[in-house]
C-alpha positions as CSV (number, residue, x, y, z in Angstrom):
1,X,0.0,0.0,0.0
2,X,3.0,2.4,0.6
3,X,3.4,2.9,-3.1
4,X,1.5,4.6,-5.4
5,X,-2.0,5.6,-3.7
6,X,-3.7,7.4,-7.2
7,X,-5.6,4.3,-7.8
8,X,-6.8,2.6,-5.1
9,X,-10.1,3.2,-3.4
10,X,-10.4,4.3,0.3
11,X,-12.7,2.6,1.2
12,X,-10.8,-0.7,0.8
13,X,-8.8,0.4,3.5
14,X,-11.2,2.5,6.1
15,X,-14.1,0.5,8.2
16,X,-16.2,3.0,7.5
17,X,-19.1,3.0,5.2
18,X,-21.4,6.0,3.8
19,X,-23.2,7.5,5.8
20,X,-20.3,7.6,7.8
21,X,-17.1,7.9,5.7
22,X,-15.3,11.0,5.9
23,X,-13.1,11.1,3.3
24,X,-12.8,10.9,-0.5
25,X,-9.3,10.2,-1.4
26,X,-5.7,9.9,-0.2
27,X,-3.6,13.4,-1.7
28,X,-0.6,12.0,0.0
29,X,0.8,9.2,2.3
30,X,4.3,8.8,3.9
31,X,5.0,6.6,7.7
32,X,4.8,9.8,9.2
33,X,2.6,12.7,6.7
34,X,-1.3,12.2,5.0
35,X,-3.4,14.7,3.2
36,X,-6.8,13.9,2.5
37,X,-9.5,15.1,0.3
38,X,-13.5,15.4,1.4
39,X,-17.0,16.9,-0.8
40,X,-19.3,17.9,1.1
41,X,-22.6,16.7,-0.1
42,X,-26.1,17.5,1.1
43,X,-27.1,13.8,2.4
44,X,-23.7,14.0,4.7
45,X,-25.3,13.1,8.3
46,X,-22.8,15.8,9.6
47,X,-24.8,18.7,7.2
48,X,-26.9,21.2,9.2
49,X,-30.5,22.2,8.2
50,X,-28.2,25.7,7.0
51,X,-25.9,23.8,5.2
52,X,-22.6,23.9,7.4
53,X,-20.6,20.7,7.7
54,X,-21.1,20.2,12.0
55,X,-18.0,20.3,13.8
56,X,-18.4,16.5,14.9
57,X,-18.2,15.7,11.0
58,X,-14.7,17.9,10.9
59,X,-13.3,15.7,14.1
60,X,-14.3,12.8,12.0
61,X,-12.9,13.6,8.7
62,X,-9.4,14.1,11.0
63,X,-9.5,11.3,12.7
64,X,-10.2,8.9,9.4
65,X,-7.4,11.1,7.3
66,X,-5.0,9.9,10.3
67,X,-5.8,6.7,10.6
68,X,-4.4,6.1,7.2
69,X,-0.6,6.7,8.8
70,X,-0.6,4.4,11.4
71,X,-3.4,2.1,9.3
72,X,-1.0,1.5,6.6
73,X,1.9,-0.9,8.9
74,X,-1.2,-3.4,9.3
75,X,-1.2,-3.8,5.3
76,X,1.5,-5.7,2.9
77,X,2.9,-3.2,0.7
78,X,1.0,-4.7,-2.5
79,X,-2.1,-5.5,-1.2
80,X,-3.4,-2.5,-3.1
81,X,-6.8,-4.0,-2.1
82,X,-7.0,-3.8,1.6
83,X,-7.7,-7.7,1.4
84,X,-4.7,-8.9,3.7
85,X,-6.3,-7.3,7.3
86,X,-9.2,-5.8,8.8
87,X,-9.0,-2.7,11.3
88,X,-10.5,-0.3,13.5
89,X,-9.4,2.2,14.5
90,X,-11.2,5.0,17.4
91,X,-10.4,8.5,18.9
92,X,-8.8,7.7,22.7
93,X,-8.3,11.8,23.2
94,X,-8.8,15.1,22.1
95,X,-5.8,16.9,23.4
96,X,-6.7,19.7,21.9
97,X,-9.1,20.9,19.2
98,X,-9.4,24.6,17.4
99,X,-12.6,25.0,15.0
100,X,-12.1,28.2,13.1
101,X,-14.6,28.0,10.7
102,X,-17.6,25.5,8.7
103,X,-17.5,24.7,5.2
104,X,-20.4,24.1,3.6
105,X,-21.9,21.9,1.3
106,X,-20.8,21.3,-2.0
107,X,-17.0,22.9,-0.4
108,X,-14.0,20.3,-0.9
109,X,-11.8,20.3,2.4
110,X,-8.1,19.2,2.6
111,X,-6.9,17.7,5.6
112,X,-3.4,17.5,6.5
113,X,-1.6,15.3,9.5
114,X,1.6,14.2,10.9
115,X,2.7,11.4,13.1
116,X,3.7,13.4,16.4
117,X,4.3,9.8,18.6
118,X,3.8,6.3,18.1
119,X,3.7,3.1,20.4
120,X,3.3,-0.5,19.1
121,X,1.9,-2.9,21.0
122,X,1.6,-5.9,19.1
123,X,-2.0,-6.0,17.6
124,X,-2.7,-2.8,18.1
125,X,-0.8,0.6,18.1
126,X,-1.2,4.0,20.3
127,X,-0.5,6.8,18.6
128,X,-0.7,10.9,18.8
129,X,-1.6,13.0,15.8
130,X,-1.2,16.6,14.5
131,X,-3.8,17.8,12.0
132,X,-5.0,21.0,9.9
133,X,-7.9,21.2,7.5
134,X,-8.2,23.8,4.8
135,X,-11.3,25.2,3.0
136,X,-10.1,27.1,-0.1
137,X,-6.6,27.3,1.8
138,X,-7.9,28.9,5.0
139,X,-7.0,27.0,7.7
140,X,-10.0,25.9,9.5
141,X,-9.5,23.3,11.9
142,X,-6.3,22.7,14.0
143,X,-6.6,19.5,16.4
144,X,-4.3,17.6,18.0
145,X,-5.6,13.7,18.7
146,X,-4.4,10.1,20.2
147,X,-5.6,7.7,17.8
148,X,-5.9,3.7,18.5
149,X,-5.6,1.3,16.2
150,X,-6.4,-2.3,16.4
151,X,-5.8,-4.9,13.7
152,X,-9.2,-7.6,14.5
């Protein structure tokens, strides 16, 4: 999976299902550095009656761009597929969280996140993240998380 991400679909690799995925597509993907991509559409469970994507949803879309770092050590590096394991992966903290602004629907948002700390623990690895998510290059969410993932 480490190689070339253009042509592989997320969802092969994320638990997550509509209504609950949060993101499109994988910009970028290093050990340690992701970028993520994410339309809002109007069916999104995290869209207000005003059309703003809920805070909740931006958490969310963080927390599934990160889990693609630490997500990635549980695959072989050609199963372009996400055939060879199954995880899950959950928010353990919010250290610390700054919403700046909502996009809304039909806006594209671009998360970015780095690897801050990890700890490996066999079938399952602790780790802290760093992340920022632009709308139309303002940043708008700044959010700092420990992320657990667990290969079932």
């Amino acid at each position: 999976m480490k190689a070339n991400i253009e042509n592989f679909d997320i969802k092969d690799f994320l638990p997550h299902r509509s209504p609950m995925l949060m993101v499109n597509k994988l910009l970028s993907l290093t050990e340690t550095e992701v970028s993520s991509s994410f339309k809002i559409e109007k069916d999104c469970v995290f869209v207000d009656e005003n059309d703003f994507f809920k805070e909740s949803g931006l958490i969310e879309n963080n927390a599934q761009t990160c889990s693609a770092i630490v997500g990635q050590s549980f695959f072989d590096e050609d199963d372009l597929k996400g055939t060879g394991n199954k995880v899950v992966g959950f928010i353990s903290t919010i250290k610390s969280a700054k919403i700046y602004g909502l996009p809304k629907v039909d806006d594209t948002i671009i998360t970015k996140a780095s690897l801050i700390n990890r700890f490996d623990a066999g079938d399952y690895v602790m780790c802290t993240m760093q992340t920022s998510t632009f709308n139309n290059e303002e940043l708008i969410v700044d959010c700092t998380m420990n992320l657990i993932i667990q290969e079932v």
